[in-house]
NULUMLO-486472 format. One record per atom (N, C-alpha, C, O): residue in three letters; x, y, z; atom name. Coordinates in Angstrom, 2 decimals, padded with zeros to 5 digits. Example, Ala and Ser with C-alpha at 12.3 -4.5 7.8 and 13.67 -1.06 7.14 Angstrom:
% NULUMLO-486472
   rest         u         v         w   atom
    Ala    013.19   -005.69    007.80      N
    Ala    012.30   -004.50    007.80     CA
    Ala    013.20   -003.30    007.80      C
    Ala    014.24   -003.32    008.46      O
    Ser    012.85   -002.25    007.08      N
    Ser    013.67   -001.06    007.14     CA
    Ser    012.90    000.03    007.87      C
    Ser    013.41    001.14    008.04      O
END
This chain:
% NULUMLO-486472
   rest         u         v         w   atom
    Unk    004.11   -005.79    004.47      N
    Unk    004.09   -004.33    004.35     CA
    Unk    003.74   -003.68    005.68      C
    Unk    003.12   -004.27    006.57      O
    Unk    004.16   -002.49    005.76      N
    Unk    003.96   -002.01    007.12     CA
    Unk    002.49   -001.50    007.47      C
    Unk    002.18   -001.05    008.57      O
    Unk    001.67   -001.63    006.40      N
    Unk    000.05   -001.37    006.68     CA
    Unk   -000.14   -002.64    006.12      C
    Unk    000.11   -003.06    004.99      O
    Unk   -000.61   -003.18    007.11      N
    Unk   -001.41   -004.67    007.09     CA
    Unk   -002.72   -004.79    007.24      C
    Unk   -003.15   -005.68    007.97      O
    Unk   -003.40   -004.10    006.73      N
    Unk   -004.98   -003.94    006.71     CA
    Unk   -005.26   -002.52    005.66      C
    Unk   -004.52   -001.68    005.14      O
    Unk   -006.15   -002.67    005.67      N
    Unk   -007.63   -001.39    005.27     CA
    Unk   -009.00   -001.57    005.01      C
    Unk   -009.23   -002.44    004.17      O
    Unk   -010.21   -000.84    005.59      N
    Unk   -011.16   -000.98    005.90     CA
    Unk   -012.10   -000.12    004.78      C
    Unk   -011.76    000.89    004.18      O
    Unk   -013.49   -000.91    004.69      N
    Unk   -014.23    000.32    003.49     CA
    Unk   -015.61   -000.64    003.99      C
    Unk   -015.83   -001.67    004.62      O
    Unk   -016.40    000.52    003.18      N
    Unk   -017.82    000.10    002.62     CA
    Unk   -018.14   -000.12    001.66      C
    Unk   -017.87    000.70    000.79      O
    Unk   -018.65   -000.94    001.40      N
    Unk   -019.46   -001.22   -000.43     CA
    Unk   -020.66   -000.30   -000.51      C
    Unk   -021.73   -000.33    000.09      O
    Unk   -020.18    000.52   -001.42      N
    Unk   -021.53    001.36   -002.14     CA
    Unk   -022.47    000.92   -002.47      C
    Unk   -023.62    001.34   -002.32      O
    Unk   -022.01   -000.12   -003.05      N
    Unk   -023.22   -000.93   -003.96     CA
    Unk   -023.13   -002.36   -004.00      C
    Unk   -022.09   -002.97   -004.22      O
    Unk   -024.72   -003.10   -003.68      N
    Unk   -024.34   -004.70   -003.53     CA
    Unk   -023.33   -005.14   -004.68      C
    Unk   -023.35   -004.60   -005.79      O
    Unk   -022.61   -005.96   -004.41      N
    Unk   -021.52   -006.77   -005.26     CA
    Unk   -021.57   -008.48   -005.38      C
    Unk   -021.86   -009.12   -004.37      O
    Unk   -021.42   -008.86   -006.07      N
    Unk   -021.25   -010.44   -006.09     CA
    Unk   -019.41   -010.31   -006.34      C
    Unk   -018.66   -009.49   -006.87      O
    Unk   -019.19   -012.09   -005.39      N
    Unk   -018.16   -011.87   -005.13     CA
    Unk   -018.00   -013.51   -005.29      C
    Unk   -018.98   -014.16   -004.95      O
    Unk   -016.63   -014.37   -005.89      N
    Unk   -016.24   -015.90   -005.84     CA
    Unk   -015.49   -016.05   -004.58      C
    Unk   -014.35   -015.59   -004.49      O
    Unk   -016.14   -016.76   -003.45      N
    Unk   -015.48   -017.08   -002.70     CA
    Unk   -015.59   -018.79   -002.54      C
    Unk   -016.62   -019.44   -002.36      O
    Unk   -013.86   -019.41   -002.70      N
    Unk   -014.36   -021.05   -002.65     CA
    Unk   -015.08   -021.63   -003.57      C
    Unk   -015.36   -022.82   -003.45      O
    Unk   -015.55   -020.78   -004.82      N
    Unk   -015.75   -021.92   -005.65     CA
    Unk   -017.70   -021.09   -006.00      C
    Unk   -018.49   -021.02   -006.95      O
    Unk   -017.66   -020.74   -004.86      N
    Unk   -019.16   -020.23   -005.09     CA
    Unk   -019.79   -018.50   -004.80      C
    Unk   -019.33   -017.62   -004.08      O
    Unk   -020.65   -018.53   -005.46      N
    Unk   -020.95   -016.71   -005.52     CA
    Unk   -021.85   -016.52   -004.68      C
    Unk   -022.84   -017.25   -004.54      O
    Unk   -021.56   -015.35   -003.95      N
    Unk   -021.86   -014.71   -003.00     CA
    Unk   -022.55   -013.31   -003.30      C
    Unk   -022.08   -012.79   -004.30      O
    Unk   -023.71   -012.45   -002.58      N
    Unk   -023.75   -011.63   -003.15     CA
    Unk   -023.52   -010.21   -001.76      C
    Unk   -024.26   -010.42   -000.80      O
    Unk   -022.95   -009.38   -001.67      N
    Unk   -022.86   -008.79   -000.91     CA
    Unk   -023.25   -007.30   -000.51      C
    Unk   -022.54   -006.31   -000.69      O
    Unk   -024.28   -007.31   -000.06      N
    Unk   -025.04   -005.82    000.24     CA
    Unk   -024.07   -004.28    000.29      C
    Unk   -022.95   -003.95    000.68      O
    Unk   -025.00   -003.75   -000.23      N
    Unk   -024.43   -002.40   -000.25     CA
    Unk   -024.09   -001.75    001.48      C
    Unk   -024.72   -002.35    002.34      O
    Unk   -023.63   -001.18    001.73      N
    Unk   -023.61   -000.52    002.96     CA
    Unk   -022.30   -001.96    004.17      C
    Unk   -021.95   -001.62    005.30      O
    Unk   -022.05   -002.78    003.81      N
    Unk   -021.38   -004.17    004.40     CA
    Unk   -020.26   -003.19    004.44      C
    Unk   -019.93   -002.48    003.49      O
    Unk   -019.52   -003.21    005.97      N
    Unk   -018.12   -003.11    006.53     CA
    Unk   -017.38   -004.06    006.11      C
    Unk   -017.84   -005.11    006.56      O
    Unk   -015.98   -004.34    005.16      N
    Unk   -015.67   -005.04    004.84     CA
    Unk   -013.89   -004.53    005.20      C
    Unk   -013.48   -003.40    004.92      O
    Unk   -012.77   -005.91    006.03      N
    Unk   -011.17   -005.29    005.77     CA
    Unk   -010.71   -006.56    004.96      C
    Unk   -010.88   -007.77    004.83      O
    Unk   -009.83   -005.19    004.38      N
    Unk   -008.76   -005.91    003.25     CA
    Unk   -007.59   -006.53    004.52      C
    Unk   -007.48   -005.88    005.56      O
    Unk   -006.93   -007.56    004.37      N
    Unk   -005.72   -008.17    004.91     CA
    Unk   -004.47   -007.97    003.73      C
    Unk   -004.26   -008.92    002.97      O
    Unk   -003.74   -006.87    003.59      N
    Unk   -003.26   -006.64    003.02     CA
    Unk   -001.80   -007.58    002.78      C
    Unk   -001.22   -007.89    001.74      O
    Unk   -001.45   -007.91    004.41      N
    Unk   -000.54   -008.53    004.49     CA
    Unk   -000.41   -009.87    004.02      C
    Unk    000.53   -010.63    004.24      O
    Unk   -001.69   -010.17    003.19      N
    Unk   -001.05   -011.78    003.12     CA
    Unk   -001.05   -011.67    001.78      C
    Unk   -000.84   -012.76    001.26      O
    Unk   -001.22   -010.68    000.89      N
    Unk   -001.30   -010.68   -000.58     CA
    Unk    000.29   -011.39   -001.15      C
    Unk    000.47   -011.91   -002.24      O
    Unk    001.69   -011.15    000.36      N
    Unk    002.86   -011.69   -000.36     CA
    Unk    002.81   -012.90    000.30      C
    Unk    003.89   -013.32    000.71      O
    Unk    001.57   -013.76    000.56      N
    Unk    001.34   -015.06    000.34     CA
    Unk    001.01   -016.19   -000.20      C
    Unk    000.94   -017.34    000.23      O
    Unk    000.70   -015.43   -001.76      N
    Unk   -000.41   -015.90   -002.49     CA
    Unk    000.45   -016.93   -003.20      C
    Unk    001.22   -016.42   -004.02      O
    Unk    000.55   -018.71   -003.06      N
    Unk    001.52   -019.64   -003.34     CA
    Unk    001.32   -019.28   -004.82      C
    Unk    002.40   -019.17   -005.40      O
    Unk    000.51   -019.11   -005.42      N
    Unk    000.43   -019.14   -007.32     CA
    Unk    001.03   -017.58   -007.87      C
    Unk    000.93   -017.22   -009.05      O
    Unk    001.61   -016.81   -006.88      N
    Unk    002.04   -016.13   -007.45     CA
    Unk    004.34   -015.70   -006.68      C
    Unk    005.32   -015.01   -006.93      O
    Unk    003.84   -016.73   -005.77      N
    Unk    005.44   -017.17   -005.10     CA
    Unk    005.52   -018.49   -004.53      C
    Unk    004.92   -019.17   -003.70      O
    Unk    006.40   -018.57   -005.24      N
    Unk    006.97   -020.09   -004.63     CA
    Unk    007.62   -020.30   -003.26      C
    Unk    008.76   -019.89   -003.01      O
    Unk    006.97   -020.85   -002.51      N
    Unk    007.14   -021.15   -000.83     CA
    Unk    007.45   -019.29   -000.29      C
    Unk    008.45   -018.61   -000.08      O
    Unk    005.52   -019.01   -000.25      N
    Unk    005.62   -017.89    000.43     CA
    Unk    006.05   -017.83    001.33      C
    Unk    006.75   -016.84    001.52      O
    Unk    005.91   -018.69    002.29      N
    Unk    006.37   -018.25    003.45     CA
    Unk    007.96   -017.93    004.08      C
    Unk    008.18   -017.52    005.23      O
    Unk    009.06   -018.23    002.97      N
    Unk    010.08   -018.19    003.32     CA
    Unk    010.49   -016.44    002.85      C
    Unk    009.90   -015.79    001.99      O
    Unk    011.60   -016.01    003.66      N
    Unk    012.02   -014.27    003.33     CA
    Unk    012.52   -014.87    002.17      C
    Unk    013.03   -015.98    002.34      O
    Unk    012.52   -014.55    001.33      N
    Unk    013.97   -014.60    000.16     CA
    Unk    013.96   -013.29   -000.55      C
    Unk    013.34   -013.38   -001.61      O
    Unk    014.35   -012.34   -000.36      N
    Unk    014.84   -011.03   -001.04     CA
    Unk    015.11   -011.39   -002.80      C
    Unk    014.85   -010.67   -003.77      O
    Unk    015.62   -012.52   -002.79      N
    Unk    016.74   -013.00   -004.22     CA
    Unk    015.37   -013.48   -005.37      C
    Unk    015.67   -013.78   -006.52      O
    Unk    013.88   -013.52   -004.89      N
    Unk    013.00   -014.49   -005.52     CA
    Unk    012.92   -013.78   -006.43      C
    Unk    012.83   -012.56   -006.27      O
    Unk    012.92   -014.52   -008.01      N
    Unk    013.00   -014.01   -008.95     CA
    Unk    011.27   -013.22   -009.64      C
    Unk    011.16   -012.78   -010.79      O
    Unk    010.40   -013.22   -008.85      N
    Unk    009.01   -013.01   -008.86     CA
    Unk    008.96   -011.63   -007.75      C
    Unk    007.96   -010.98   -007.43      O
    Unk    009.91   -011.50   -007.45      N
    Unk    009.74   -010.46   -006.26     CA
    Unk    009.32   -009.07   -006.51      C
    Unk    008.96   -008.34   -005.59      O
    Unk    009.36   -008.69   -007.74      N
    Unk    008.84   -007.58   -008.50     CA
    Unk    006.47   -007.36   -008.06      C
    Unk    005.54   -006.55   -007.98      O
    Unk    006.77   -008.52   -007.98      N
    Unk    005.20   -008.89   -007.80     CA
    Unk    004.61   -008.98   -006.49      C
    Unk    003.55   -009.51   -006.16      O
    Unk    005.59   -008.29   -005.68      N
    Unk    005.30   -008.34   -004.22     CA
    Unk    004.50   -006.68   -003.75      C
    Unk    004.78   -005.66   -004.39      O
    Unk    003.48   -006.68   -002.51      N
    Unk    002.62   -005.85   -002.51     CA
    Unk    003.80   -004.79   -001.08      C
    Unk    003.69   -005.06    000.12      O
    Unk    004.74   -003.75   -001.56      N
    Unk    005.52   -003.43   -001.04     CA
    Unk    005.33   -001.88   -000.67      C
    Unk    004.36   -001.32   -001.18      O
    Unk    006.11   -001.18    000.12      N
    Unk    005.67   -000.02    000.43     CA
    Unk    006.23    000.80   -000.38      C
    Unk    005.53    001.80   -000.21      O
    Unk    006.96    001.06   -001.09      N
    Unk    007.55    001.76   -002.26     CA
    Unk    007.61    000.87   -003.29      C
    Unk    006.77    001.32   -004.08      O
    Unk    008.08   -000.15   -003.81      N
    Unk    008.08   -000.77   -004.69     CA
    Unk    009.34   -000.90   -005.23      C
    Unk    010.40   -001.35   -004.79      O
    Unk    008.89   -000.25   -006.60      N
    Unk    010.47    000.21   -007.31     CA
    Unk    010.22    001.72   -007.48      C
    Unk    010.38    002.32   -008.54      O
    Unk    009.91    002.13   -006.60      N
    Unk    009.61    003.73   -006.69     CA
    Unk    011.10    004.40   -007.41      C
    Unk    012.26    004.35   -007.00      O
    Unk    010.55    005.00   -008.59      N
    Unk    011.41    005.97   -009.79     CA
    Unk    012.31    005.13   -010.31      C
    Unk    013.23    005.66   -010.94      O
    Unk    012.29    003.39   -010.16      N
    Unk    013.23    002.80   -010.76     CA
    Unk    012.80    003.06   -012.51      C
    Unk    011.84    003.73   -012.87      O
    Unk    013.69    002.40   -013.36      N
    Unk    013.36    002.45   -014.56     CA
    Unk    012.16    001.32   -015.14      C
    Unk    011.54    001.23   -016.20      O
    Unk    012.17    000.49   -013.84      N
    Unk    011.22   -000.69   -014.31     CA
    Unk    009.89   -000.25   -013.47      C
    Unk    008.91   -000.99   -013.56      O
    Unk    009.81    000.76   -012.76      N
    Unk    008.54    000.90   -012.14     CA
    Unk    006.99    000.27   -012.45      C
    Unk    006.21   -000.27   -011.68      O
    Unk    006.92    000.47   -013.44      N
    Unk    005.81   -000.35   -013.90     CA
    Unk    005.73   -001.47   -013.56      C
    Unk    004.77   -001.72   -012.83      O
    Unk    006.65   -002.59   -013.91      N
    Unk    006.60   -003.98   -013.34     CA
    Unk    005.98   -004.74   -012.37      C
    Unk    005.66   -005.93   -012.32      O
    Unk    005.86   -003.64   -011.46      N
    Unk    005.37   -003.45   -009.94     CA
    Unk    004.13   -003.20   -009.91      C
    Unk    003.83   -002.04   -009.61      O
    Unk    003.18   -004.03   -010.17      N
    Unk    001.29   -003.88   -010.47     CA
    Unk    001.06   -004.04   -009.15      C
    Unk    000.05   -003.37   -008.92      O
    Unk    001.58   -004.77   -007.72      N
    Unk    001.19   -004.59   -006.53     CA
    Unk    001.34   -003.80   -005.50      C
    Unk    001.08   -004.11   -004.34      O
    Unk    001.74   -002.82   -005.86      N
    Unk    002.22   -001.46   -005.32     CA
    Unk    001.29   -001.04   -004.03      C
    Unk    000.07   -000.90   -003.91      O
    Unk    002.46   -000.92   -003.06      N
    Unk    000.97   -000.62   -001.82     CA
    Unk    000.36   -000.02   -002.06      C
    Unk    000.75    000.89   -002.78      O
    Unk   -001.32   -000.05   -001.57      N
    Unk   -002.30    001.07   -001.81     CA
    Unk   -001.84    002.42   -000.70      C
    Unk   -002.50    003.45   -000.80      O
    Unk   -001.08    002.38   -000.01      N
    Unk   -001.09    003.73    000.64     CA
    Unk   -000.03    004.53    000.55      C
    Unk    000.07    005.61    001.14      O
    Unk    000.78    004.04   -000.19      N
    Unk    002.07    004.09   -001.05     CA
    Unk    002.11    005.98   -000.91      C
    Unk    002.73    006.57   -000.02      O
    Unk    001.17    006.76   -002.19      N
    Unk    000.81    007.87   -002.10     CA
    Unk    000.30    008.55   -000.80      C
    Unk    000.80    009.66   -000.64      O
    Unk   -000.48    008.21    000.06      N
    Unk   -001.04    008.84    000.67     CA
    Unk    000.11    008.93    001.95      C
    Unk    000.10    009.97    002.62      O
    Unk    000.90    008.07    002.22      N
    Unk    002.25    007.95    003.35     CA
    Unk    002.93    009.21    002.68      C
    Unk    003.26    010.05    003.52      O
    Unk    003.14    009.45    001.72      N
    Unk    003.79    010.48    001.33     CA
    Unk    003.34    011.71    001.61      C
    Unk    004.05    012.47    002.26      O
    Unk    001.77    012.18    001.05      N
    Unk    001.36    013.12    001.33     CA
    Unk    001.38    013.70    002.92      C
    Unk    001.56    014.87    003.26      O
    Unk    001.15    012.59    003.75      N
    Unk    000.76    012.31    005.07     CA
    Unk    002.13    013.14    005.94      C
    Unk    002.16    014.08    006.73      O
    Unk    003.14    012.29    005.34      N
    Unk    004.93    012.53    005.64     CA
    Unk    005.13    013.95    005.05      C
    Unk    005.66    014.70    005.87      O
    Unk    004.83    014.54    003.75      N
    Unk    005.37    015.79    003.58     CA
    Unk    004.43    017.04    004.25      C
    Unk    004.75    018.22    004.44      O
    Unk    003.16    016.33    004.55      N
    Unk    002.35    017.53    005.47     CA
    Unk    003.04    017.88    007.11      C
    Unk    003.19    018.97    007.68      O
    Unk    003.33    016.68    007.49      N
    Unk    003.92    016.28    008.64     CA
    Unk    005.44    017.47    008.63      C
    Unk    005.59    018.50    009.29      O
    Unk    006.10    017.01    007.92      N
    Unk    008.05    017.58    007.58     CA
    Unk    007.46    019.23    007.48      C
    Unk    007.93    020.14    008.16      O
    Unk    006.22    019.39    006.37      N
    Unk    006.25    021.01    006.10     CA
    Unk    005.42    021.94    007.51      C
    Unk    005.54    023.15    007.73      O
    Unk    004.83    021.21    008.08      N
    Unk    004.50    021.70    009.54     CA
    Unk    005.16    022.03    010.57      C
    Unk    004.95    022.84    011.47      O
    Unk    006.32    021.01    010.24      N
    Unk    007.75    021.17    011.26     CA
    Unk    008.34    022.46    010.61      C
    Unk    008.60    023.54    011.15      O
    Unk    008.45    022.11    009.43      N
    Unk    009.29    023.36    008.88     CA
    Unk    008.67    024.65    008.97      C
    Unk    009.54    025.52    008.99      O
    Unk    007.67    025.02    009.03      N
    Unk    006.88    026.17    009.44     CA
    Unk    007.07    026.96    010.72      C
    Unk    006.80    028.16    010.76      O
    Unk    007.51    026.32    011.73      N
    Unk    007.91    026.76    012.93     CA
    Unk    009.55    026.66    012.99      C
    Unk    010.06    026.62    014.11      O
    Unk    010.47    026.63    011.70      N
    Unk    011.85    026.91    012.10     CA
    Unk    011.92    028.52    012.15      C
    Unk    012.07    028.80    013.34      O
    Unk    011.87    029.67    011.41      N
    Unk    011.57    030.64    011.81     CA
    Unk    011.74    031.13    013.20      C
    Unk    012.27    032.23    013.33      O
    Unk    011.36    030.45    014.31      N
    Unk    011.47    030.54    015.82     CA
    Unk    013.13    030.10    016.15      C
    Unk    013.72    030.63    017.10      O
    Unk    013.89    028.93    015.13      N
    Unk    014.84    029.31    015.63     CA
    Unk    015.96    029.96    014.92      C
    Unk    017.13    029.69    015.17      O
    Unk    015.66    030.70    014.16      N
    Unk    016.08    031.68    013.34     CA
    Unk    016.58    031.10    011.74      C
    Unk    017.36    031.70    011.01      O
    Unk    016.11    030.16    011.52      N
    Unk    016.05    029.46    010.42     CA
    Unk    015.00    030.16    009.24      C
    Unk    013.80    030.37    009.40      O
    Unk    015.68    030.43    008.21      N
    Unk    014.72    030.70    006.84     CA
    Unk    013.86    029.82    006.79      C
    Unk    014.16    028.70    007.21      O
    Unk    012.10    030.14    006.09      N
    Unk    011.09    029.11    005.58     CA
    Unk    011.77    028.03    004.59      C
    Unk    012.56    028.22    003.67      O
    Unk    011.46    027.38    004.86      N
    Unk    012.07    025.58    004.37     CA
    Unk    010.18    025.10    003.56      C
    Unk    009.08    025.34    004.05      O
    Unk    010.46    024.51    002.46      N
    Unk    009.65    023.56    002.42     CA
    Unk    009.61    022.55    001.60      C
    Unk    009.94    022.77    000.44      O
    Unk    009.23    021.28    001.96      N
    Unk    009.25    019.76    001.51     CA
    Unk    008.31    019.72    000.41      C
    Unk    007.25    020.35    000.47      O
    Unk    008.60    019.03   -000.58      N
    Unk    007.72    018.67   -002.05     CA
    Unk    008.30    017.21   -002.14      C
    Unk    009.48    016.88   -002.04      O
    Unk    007.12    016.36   -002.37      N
    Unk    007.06    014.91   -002.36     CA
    Unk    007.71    014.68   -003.87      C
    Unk    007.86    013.55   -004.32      O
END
């Protein structure tokens, strides 16, 4: 995916299974997600590491749209987390541009996600 990370804090200590054993992890801990390897996970694709577009599991991949407005949308439980916010980000971006056509004699324009 084209965001391969994201970063946070834990509010609140957490216990966590890592390897077999529990961990407990303080509140206030800087912690990044590696987003990019979630379409690595061998128990949920068979020989991640190869591209295959055709994999019949591919619905289950952590993608930047997904199946955005397909009819199967749902299917898609790994849906990038920034999925929404690229959008918002992109139509603030397009309607800012469009705010200054006016200057070149263009009617107000505006973008809805």
């Amino acid at each position: 995916p084209p965001v391969t990370s994201a970063t946070g804090v834990l509010k609140e200590a957490t216990k966590v299974m890592l390897v077999g054993k529990e961990y407990e992890l303080p509140a206030g801990l800087l912690n990044q997600y590696v987003l990019s390897m979630a379409n690595r996970d061998s128990s949920m694709f068979e020989d991640p590491e190869v591209f295959n577009p055709d994999r019949l599991t591919l619905n289950k991949a952590v993608t930047w749209n997904g199946a955005f407005g397909a009819e199967d949308e749902d299917q898609f439980p790994r849906i990038c987390p920034g999925r929404y916010m690229s959008i918002d980000v992109t139509t603030a971006v397009i309607n800012h541009a469009l705010s200054h056509t006016s200057e070149l004699g263009v009617h107000a324009i505006r973008a809805t996600p």
